[in-house]
C-alpha positions as a LaTeX table, in Angstrom:
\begin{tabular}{lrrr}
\hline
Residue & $x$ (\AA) & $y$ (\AA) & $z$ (\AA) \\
\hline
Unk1 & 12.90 & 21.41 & $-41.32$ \\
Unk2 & 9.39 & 23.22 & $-41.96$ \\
Unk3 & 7.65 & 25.04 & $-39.54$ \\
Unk4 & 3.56 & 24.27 & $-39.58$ \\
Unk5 & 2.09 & 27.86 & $-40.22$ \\
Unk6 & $-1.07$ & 27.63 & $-37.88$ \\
Unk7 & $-3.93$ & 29.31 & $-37.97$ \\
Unk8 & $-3.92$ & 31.92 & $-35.45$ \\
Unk9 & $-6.56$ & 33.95 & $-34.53$ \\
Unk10 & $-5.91$ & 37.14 & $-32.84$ \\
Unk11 & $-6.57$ & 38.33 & $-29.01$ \\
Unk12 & $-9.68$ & 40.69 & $-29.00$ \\
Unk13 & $-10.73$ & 42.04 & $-25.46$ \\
Unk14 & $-14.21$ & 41.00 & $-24.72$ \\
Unk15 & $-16.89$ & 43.51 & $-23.93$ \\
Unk16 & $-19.26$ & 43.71 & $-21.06$ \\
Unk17 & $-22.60$ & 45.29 & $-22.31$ \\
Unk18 & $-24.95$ & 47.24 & $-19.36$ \\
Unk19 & $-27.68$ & 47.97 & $-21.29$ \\
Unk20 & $-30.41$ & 46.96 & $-24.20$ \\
Unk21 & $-28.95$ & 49.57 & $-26.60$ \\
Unk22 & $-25.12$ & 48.63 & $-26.03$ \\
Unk23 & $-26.40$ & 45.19 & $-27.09$ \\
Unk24 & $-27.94$ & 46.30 & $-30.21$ \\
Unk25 & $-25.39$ & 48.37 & $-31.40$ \\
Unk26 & $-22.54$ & 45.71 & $-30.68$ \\
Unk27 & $-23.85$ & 42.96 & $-32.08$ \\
Unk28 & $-23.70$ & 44.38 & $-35.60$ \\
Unk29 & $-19.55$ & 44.05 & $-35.29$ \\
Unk30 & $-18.85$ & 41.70 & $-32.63$ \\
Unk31 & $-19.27$ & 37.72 & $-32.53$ \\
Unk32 & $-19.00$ & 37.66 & $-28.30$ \\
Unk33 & $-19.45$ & 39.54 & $-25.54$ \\
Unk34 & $-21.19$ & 39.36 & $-22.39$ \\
Unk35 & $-24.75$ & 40.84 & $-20.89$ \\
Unk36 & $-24.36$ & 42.17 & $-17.23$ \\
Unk37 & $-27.92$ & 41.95 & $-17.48$ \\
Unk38 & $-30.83$ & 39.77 & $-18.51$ \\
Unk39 & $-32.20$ & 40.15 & $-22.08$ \\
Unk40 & $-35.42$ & 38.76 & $-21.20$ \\
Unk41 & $-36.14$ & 41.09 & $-18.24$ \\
Unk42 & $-39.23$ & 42.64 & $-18.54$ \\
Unk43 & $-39.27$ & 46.46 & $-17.52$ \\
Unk44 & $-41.70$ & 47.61 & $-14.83$ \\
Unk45 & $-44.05$ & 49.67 & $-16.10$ \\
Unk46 & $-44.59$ & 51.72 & $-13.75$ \\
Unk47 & $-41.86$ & 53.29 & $-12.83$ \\
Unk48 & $-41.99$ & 55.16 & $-16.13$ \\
Unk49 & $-43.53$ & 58.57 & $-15.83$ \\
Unk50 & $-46.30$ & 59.97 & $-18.27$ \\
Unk51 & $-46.84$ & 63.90 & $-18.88$ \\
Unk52 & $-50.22$ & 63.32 & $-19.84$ \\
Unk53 & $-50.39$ & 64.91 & $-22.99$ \\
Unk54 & $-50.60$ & 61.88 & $-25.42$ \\
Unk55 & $-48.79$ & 63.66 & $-28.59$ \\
Unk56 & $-45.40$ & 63.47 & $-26.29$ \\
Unk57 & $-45.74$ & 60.18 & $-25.25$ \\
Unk58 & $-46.41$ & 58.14 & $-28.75$ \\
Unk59 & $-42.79$ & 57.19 & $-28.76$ \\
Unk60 & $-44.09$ & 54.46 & $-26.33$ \\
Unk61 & $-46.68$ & 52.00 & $-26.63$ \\
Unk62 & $-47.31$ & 48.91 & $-24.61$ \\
Unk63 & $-48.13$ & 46.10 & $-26.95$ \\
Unk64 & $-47.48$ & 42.67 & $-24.90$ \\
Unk65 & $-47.93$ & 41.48 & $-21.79$ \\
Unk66 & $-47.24$ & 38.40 & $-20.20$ \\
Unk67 & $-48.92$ & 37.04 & $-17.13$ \\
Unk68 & $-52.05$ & 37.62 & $-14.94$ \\
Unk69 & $-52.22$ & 39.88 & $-12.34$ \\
Unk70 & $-54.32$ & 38.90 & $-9.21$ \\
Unk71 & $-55.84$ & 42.28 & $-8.47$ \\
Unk72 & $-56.79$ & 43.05 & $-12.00$ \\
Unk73 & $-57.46$ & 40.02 & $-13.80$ \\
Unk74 & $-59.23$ & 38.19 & $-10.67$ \\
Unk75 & $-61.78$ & 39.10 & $-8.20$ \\
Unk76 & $-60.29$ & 40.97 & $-5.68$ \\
Unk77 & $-61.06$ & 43.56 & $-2.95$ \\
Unk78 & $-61.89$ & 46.80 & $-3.87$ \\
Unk79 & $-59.20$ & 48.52 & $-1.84$ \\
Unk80 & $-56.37$ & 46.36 & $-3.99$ \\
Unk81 & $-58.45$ & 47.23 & $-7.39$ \\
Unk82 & $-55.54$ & 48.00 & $-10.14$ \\
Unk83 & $-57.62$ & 49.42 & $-12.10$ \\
Unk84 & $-59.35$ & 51.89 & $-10.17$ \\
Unk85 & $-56.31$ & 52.67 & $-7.50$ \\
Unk86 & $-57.93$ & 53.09 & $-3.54$ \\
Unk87 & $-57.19$ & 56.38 & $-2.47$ \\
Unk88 & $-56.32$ & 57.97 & $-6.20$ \\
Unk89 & $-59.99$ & 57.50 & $-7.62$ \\
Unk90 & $-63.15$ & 57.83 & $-6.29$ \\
Unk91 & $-63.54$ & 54.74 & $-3.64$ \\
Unk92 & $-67.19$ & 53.95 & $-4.99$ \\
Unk93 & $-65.40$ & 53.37 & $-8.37$ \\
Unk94 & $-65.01$ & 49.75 & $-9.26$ \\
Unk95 & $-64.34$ & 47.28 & $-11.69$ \\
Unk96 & $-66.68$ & 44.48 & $-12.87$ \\
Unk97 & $-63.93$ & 42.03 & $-10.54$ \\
Unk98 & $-64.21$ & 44.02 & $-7.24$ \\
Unk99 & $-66.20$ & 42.74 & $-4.42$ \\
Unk100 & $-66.66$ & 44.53 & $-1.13$ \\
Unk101 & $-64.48$ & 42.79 & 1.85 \\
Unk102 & $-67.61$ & 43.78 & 4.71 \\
Unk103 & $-70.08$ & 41.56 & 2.86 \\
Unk104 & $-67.80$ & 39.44 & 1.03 \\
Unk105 & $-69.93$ & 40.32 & $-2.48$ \\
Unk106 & $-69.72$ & 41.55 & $-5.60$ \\
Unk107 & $-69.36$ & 45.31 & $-5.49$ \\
Unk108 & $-71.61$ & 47.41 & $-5.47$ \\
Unk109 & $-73.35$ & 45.90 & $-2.42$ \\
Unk110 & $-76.46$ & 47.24 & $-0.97$ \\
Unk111 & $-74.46$ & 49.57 & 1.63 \\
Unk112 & $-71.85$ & 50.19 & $-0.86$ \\
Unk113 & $-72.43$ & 54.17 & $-1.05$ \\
Unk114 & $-73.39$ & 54.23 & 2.86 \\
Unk115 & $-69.51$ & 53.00 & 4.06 \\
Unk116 & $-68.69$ & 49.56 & 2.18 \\
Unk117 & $-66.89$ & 51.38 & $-1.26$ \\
Unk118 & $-64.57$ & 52.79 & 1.77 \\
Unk119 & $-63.32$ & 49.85 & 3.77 \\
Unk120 & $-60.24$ & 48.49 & 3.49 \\
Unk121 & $-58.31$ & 45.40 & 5.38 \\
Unk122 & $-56.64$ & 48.72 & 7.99 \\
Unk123 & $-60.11$ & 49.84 & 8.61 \\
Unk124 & $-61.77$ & 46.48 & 9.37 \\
\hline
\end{tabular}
């Protein structure tokens, strides 16, 4: 009587990756494992930190971005301006989508340098 020789493949343990760089490095020798995170998470930007000087921070560069963001790429209030922060710039800074919340117009209104650049929906 002859024994059927089957092919067996051997137990590996599978891995659990935790971050991006796991992933990239694993992949090169490994067929499976699994992500205890989501691949196509987007980082938040913002929580990085910058030092200013821009010879230390050319390792990074922000080349896609996915989405519109209601107060920067639509008209918006000038207190909720991303581009020109309320409170961190100058508040009769503005962008070409800011309109003042008193008069409901587009900012720079006529009493925009008398109180309008500072209002904001606490102070109204």
């Amino acid at each position: 009587m002859e024994t059927k020789k089957e092919d067996v493949t051997p137990l590996k343990g599978i891995l659990c990756l935790k971050t991006r760089q796991e992933m990239e490095r694993i992949e090169e020798t490994e067929d499976c494992f699994i992500l205890d995170f989501d691949p196509f998470d987007s980082f938040d930007v913002k929580n990085l930190s910058f030092s200013g000087d821009h010879e230390a921070d050319k390792d990074l560069a922000i080349i896609h971005e996915t989405g519109q963001v209601a107060c920067r790429d639509y008209p918006h209030p000038r207190h909720l301006c991303l581009n020109y922060p309320f409170g961190s710039t100058p508040n009769a800074t503005h962008c070409h989508l800011c309109y003042c919340c008193v008069c409901d117009k587009p900012a720079p209104c006529e009493q925009w340098m008398s109180s309008h650049c500072n209002a904001s929906a606490d102070s109204m």
